[in-house]
Every structure is written in structure tokens, then in C-alpha cells.
C-alpha positions as CSV (number, residue, x, y, z in Angstrom):
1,X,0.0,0.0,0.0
2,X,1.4,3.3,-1.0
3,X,1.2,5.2,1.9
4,X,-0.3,9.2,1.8
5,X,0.0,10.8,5.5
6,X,-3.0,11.9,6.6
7,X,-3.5,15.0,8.9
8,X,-6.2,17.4,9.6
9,X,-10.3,16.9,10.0
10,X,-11.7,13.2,10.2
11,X,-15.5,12.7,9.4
12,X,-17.7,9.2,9.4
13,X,-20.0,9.4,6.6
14,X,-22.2,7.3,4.2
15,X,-20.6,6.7,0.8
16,X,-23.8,8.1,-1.4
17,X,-21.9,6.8,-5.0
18,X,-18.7,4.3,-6.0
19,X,-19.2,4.7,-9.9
20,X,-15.6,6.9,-10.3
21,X,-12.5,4.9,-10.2
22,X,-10.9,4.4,-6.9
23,X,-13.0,7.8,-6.1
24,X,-15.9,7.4,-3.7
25,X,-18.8,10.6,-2.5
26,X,-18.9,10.5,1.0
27,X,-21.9,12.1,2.6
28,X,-22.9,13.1,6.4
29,X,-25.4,14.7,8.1
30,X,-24.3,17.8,10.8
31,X,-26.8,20.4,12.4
32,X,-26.7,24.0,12.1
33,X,-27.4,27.1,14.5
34,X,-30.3,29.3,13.0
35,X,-29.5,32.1,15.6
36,X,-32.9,34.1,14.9
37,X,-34.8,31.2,16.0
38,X,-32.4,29.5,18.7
39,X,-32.9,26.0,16.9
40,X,-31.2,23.9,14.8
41,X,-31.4,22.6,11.0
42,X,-30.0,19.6,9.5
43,X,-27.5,20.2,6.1
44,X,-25.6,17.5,4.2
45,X,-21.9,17.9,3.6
46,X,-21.0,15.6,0.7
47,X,-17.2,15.4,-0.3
48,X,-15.2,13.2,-2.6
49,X,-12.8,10.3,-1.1
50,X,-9.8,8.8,-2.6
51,X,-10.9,4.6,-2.5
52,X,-7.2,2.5,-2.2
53,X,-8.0,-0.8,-3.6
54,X,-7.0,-2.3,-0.5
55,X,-9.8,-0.9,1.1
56,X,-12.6,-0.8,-1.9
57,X,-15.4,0.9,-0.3
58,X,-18.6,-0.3,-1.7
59,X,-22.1,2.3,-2.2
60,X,-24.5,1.9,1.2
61,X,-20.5,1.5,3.5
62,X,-19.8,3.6,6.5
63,X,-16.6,5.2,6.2
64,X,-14.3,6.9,8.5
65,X,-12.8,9.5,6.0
66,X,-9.4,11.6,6.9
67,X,-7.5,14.6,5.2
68,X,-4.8,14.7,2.8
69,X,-3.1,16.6,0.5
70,X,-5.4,17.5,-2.4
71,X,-4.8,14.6,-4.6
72,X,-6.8,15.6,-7.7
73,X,-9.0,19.0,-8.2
74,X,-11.6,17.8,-6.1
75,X,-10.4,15.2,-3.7
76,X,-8.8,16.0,-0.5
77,X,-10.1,13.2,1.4
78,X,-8.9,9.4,1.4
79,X,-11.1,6.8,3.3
80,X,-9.3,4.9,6.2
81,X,-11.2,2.3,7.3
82,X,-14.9,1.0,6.7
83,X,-17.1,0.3,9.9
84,X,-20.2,-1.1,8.7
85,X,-20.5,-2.9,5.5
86,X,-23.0,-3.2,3.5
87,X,-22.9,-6.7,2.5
88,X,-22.5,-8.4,5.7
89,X,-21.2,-12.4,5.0
């Protein structure tokens, strides 16, 4: 495995589409402060994940995703590990 270090903001996601090559979209839900109103709204973050083929993250996974250096114009994420599969054998 060719090693990229990692650094920076971690996030545990749902990976929303595979279709890319080793590239996965990684999606998670956060909550928001609407100050005028004291209450909170939910937003989707959706970033996309460098996928090492030792890992192979499949659509429907839970991913923990970390930082990297931007590897491509749009990715800046790899995923590390996955933590619930999808198809469970």
C-alpha cells in the first residue's frame, strides 16, 4: 500500500456513490445554529474520497474518511477504514 499521511479533519460518513474509479462521495449529516430562532437545522456535507484498492469501499459503506493533500482538483479526502459494510457475510 502506498502510503499518503494523513493529517487534519476526520469525518464518518455514508458513501452516497462508488461509480468513479478508486474515487468514492462520501456524505454526512451535521446540524446548524439558526441564531434568529435558537434551533437547529440539518444540512448534508457531501465530499469526494480517494478509495485505495485495499480498502474498496462499496455504495450503502460507513466510512471513516481523513485529510490529505489534495490529490486531484476535487479530492482531498482518502477513506481509512470502513465500519459497517453493507454486504455483511
Amino acid at each position: 500500500m502506498q502510503s499518503i499521511s494523513t493529517r487534519g479533519k476526520s469525518f464518518v460518513g455514508k458513501v452516497v456513490s462508488a461509480k468513479m474509479h478508486r474515487t468514492v462521495v462520501v456524505e454526512w449529516e451535521r446540524r446548524v445554529l439558526i441564531p434568529k430562532f435558537n434551533r437547529y437545522t440539518k444540512r448534508r456535507s457531501k465530499v469526494s474520497a480517494h478509495n485505495p484498492d485495499e480498502i474498496n469501499a462499496k455504495e450503502g459503506d460507513i466510512v471513516r474518511i481523513k485529510e490529505v493533500r489534495p490529490l486531484s482538483k476535487t479530492k482531498n479526502f482518502t477513506v481509512v477504514e470502513i465500519l459497517e459494510s453493507l454486504d455483511q457475510e
